[in-house]
C-alpha positions as CSV (number, residue, x, y, z in Angstrom):
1,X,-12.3,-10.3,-10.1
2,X,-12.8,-6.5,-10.0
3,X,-11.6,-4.0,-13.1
4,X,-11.1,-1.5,-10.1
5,X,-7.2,-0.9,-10.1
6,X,-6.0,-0.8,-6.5
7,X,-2.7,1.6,-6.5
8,X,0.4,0.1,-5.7
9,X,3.6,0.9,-3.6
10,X,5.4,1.3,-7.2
11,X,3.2,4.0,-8.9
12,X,5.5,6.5,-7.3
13,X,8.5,4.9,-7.9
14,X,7.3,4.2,-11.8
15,X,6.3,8.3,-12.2
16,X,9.6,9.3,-10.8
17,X,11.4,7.2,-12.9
18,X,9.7,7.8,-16.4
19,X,10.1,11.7,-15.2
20,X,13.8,11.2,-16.6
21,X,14.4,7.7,-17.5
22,X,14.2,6.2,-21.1
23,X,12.4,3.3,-20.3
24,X,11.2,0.9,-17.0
25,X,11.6,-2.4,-16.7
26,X,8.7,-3.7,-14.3
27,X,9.8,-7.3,-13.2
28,X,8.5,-9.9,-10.8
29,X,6.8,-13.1,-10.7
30,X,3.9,-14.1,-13.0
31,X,0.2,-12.5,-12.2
32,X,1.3,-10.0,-9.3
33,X,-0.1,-6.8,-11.3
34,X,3.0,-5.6,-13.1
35,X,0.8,-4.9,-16.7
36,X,-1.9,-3.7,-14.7
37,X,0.4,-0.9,-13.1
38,X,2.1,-0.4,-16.5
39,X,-1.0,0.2,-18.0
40,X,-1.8,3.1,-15.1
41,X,1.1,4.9,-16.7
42,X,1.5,4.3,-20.5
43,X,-0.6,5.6,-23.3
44,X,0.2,2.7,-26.3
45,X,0.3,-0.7,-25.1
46,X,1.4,-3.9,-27.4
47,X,1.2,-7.3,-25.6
48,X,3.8,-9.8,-26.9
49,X,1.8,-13.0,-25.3
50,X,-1.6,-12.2,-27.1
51,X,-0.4,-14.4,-30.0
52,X,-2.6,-12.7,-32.5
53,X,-1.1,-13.1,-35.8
54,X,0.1,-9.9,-36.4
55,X,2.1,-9.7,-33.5
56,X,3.7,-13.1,-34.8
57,X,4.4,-11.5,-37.9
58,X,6.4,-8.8,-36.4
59,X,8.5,-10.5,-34.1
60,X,9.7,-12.5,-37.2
61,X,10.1,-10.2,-39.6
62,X,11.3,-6.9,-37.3
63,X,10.5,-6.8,-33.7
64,X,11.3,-2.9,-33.3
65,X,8.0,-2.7,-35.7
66,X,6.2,-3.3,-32.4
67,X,7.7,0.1,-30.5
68,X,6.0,2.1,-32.9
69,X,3.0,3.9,-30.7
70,X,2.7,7.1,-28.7
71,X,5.1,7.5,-25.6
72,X,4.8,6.0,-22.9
73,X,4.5,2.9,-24.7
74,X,3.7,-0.3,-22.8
75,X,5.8,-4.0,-23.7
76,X,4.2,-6.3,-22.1
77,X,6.1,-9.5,-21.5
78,X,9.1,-8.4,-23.7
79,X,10.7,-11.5,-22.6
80,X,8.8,-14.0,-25.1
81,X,11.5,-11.6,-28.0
82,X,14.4,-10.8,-26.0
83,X,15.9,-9.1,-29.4
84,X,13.5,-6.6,-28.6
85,X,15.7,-5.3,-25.7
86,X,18.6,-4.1,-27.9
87,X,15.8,-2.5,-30.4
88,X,14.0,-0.4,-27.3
89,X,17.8,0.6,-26.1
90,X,18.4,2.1,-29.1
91,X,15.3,3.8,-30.0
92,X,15.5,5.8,-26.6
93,X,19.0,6.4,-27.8
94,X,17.7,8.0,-30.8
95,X,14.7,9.8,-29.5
96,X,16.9,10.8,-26.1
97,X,13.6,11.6,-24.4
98,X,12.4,10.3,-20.9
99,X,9.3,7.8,-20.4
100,X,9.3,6.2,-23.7
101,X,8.9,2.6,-22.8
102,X,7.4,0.8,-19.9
103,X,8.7,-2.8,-20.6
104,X,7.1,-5.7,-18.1
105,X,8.7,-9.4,-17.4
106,X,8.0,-12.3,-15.9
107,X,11.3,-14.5,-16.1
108,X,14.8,-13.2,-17.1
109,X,15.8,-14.5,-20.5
110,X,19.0,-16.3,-20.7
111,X,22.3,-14.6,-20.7
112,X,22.9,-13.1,-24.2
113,X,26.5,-11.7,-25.1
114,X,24.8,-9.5,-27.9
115,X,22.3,-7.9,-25.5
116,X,23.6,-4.3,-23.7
117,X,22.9,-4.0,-20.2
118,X,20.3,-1.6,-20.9
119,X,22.5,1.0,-18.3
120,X,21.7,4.6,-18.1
121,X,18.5,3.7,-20.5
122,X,16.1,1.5,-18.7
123,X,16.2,1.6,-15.2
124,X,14.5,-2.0,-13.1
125,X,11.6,-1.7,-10.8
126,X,10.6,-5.2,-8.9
127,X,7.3,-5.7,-8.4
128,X,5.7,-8.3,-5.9
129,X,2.7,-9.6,-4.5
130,X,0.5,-7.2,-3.1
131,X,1.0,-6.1,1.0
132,X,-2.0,-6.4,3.4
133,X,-1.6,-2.4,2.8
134,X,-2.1,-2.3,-1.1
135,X,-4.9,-4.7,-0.3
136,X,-6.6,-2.8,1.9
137,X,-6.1,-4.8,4.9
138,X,-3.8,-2.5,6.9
139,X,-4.2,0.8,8.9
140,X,-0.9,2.3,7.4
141,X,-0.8,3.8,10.6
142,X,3.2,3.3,10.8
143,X,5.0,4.7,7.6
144,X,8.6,3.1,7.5
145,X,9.4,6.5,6.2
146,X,8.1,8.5,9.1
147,X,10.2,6.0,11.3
148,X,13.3,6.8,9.5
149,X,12.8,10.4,9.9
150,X,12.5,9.6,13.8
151,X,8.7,10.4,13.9
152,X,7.3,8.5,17.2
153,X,3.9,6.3,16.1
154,X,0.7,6.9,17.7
155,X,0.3,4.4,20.4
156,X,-3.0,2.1,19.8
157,X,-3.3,-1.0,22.5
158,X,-5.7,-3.0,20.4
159,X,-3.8,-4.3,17.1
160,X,-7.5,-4.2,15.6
161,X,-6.7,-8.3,14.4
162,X,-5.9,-11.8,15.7
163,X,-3.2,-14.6,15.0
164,X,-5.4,-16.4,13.1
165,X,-7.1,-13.7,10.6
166,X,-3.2,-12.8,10.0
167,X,-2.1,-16.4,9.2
168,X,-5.4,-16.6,7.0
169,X,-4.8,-13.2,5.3
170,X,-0.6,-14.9,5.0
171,X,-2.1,-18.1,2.9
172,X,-4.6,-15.7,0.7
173,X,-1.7,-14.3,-0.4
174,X,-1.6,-10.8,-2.4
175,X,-2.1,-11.7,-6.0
176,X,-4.3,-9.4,-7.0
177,X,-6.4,-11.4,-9.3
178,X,-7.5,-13.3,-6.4
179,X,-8.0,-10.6,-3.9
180,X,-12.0,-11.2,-3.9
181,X,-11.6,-14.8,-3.4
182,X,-12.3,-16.6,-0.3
183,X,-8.5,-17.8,1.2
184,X,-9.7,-21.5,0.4
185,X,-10.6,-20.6,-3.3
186,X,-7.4,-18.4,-3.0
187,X,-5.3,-21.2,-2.2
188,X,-6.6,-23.8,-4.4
189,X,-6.0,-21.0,-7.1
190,X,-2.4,-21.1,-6.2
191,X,-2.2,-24.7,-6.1
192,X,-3.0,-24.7,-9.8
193,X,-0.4,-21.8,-10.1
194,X,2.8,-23.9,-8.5
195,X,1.3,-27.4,-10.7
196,X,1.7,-24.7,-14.0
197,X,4.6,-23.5,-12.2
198,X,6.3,-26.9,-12.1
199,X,5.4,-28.5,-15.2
200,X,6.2,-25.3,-17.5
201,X,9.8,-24.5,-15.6
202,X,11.5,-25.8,-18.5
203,X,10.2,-24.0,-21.0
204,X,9.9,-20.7,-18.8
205,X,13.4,-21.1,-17.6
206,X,15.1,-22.2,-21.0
207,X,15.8,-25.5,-19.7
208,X,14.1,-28.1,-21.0
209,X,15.7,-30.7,-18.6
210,X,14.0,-29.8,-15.4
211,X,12.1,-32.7,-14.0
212,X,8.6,-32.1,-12.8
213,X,8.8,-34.1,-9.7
214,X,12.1,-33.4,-8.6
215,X,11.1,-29.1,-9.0
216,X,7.7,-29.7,-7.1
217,X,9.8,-31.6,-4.3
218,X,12.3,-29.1,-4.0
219,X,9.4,-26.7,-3.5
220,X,7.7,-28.6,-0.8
221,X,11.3,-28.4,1.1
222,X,11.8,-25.0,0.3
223,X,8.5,-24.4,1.9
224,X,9.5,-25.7,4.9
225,X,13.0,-24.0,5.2
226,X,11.6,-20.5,4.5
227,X,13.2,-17.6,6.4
228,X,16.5,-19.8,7.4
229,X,19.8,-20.1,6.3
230,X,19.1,-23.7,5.4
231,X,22.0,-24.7,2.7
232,X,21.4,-26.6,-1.0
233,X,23.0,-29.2,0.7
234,X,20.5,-29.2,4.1
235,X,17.4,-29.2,1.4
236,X,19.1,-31.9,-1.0
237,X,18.7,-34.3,2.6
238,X,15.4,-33.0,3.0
239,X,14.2,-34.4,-0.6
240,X,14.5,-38.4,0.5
241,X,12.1,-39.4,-1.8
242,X,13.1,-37.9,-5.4
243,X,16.9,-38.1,-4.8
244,X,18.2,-35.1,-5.5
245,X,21.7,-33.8,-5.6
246,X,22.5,-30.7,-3.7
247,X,23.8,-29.6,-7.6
248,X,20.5,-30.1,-8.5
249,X,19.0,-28.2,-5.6
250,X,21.3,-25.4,-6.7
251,X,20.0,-25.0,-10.7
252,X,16.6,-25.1,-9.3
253,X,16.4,-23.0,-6.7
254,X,18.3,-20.8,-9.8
255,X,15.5,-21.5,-12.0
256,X,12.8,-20.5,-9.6
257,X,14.8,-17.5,-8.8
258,X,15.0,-16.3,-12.3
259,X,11.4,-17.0,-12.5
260,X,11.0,-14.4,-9.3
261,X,9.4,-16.9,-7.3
262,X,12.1,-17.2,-4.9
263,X,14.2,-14.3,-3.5
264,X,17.6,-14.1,-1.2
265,X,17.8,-11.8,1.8
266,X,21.3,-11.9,1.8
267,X,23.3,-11.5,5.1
268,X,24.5,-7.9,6.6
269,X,28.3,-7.3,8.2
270,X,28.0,-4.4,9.8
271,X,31.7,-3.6,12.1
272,X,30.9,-5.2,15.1
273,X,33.0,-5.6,18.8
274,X,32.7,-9.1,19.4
275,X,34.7,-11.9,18.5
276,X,32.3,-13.9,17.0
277,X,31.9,-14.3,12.9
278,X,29.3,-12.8,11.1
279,X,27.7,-15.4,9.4
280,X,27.4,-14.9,5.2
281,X,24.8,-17.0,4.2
282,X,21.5,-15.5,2.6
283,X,18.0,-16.5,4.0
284,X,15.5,-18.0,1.1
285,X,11.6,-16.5,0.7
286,X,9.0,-17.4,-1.7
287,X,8.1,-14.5,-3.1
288,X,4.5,-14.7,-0.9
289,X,4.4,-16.9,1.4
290,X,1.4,-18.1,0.1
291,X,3.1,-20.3,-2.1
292,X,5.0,-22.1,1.0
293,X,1.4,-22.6,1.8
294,X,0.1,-23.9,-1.7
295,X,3.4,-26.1,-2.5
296,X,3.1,-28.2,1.1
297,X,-1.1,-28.1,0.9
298,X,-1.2,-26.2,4.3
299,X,-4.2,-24.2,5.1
300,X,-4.8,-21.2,7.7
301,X,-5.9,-23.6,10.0
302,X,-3.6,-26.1,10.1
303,X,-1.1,-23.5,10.7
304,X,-2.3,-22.8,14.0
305,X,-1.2,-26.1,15.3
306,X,2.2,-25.8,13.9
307,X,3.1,-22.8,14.9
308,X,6.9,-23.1,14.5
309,X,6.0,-22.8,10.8
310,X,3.8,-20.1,11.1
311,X,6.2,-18.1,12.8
312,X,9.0,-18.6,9.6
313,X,6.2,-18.0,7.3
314,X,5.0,-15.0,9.3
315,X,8.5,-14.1,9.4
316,X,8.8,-14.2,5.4
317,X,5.8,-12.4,5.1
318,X,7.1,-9.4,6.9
319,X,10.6,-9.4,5.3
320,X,8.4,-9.0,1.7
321,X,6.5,-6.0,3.4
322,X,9.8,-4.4,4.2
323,X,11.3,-4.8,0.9
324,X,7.9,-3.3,-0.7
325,X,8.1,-0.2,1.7
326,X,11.9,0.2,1.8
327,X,11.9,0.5,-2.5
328,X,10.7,3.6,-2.4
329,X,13.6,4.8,0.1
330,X,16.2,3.1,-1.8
331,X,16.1,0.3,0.8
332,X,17.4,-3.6,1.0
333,X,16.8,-6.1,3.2
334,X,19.5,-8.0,5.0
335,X,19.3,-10.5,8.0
336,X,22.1,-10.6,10.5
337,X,23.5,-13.4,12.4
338,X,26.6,-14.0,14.5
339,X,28.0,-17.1,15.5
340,X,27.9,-16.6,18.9
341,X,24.0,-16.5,18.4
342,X,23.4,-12.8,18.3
343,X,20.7,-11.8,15.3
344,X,18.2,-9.4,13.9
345,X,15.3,-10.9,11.5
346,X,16.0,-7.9,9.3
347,X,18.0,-5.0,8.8
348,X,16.5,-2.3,6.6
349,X,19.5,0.0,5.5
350,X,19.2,2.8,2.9
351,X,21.6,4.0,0.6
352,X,22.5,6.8,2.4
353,X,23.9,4.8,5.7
354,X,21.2,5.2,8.2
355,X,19.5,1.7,9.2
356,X,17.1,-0.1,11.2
357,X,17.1,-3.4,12.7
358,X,13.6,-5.7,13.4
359,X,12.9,-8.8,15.3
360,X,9.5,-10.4,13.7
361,X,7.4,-12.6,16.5
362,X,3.5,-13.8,15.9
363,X,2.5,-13.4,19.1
364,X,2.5,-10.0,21.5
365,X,3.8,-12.8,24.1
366,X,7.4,-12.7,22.7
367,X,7.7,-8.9,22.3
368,X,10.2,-8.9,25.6
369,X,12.3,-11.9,24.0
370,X,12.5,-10.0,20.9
371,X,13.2,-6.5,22.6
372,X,16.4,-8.4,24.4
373,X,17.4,-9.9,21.2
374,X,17.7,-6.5,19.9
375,X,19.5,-4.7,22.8
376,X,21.9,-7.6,22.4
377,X,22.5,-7.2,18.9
378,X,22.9,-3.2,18.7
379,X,24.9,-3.3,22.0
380,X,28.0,-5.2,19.9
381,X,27.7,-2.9,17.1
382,X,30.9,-1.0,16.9
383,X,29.7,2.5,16.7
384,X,33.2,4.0,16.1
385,X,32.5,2.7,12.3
386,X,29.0,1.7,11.7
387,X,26.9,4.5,12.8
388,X,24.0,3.4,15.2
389,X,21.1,2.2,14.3
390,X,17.6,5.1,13.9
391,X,15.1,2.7,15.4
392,X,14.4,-1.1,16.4
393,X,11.1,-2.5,16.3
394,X,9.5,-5.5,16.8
395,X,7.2,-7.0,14.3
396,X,4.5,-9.0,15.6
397,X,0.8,-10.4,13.9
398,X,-1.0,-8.6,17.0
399,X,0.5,-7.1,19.2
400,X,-0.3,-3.1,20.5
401,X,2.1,-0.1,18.9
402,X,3.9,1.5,21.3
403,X,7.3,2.6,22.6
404,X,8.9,0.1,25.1
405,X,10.6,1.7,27.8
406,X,14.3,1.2,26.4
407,X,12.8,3.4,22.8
408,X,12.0,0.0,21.3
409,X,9.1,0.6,18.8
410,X,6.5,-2.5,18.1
411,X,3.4,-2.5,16.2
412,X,1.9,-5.6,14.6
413,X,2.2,-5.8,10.2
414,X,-0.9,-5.1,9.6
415,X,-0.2,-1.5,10.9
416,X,3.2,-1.0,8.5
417,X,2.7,1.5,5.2
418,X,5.4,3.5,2.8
């Protein structure tokens, strides 16, 4: 593994906020570079996982004794002493300075009625893994940002990649520590990193009662729902041999959420003309979709001859690019879905109203379906009170960027940037 630190979509995002925040809170799954990027931007650093004695010694006797460095000062893992949340709020209460603490986290501790909210001190940044962009696998050639401000992409025919180098680059994954691994050494790596995963949950999530088995099954099924609306109930059924209860689906997929390894990309309800009901459930995504691909054993290859699954995975892998490149906007990710079968893979909308909608296919092939899937959908949005959409693109692995002739934009992933 290189020392070389490889800049990430949040530096920005961390400057700006230390510029007049008290403290950050960098938070995402385990190993996907949040102390590295903390360490870009503090000047002390105290690491509450080393378990060197002294460290020990303070968390028993008077955690705030470990805040005491220069500013900005780094907390790494602050979760293993949640006490020390209320301790950092009130030192930047006392100091009333910007960028005094850059706290990092891999889990969120259990609810504590003593511990403030932290508002107006320390302000949250999620980190993930790494895009093909940050890991220098892109051309960056199409900034969501530029598209937002209606800049026009430059066209380029040849995507500059294939199907199958993107569904190898999508079971790598983008941890950095394994960035100069082969995909199989990759993968194998992540293997090892669900099997900790699954056997520490209990201790990781507070609950000691999580069973192994049951948590690596409801894994495997979660893997093979990604990117649907698949219910607890649809992926209780789907986990014949442990016999779960959807209940039990429910505080696990909770578990693993708290953990970071699973996310929502909850549903948008735009005002629409039609009839038809919007439908409210939230799609579920591993975090990378790597991990589909390490918690069912599924390699690059095999991929290619189920390429229903690729195309969810691919799908999952795109909707973590968006949300990467729409933070810095002040961007979330929904999905839309009607019941009279109208949808849009993902709808980027910023806090200030304007939006986008995106159709993700693998293969150039289904660009036309795609583009009709999106006239479809913008065509029964209800102008009058949801203003209309700045762009629609289609998302493919690699397909040419271009404008289609009815001002649909598509350009494969590896293209996207900030």
């Amino acid at each position: 593994m290189s020392g070389k630190y490889r800049p990430r979509v949040v530096d920005a995002i961390v400057k700006d906020v230390l510029s007049y925040s008290g403290g950050v809170l960098l938070e995402g799954v385990r190993a996907c570079g949040k102390t590295m990027t903390g360490r870009q931007h503090c000047v002390s650093e105290v690491a509450l996982d080393a378990g060197t004695p002294q460290i020990q010694a303070a968390l028993e006797l008077d955690p705030a004794l470990l805040l005491a460095g220069q500013a900005p000062r780094l907390v790494d893992e602050w979760q293993i002493s949640p006490a020390l949340w209320n301790a950092v709020r009130r030192e930047i209460d006392d100091r009333r300075l910007p960028g005094q603490f850059i706290l990092t986290g891999s889990s969120v501790p259990a609810e504590d009625a003593t511990r403030h909210s932290g508002a107006h001190r320390i302000s949250r940044i999620r980190m993930r893994p790494m895009t093909l962009f940050e890991r220098g696998l892109g051309s960056g050639s199409v900034s969501l940002a530029s598209l937002f401000d209606k800049a026009q992409p430059e066209p380029l025919l040849d995507s500059g990649t294939t199907v199958p180098e993107v569904l190898d680059q999508l079971a790598h994954g983008g941890w950095p520590g394994d960035l100069e691994l082969s995909t199989s050494q990759a993968q194998r790596h992540l293997r090892d990193y669900v099997d900790d995963v699954v056997a520490d949950v209990g201790r990781l999530d507070g609950e000691p009662r999580r069973d192994p088995i049951r948590m690596h099954a409801v894994m495997r099924s979660l893997a093979r729902h990604v990117a649907t609306e698949a219910s607890h109930a649809t992926i209780a059924r789907d986990v014949v041999a442990a016999s779960v209860s959807a209940e039990t689906v429910v505080a696990y997929v909770a578990a693993l959420k708290r953990l970071f390894i699973v996310e929502e990309q909850p549903a948008w309800a735009p005002h629409i003309r039609s009839r038809y009901a919007v439908r409210s459930s939230p799609k579920l995504h591993f975090v990378d979709p790597a991990l589909a691909a390490a918690a069912t054993a599924i390699s690059a290859g095999s991929l290619m001859q189920d390429l229903e699954t690729a195309g969810l995975w691919f799908e999952s892998m795109a909707t973590q690019h968006l949300k990467v490149f729409a933070e810095p906007l002040g961007g979330r990710v929904y999905h839309y879905r009607d019941k009279g079968g109208r949808e849009a893979d993902a709808i980027v909308a910023l806090d200030d109203g304007r939006w986008a909608a995106f159709e993700v296919k693998l293969g150039q092939r289904q660009i036309p379906a795609a583009q009709s899937t999106l006239a479809a959908f913008v065509a029964d949005i209800d102008t009058t009170r949801t203003q209309p959409p700045v762009f629609r693109a289609v998302l493919t692995a690699d397909g040419p960027t271009m404008k289609l002739p009815d001002a649909t934009l598509t350009f494969p992933l590896r293209a996207l940037a900030p």
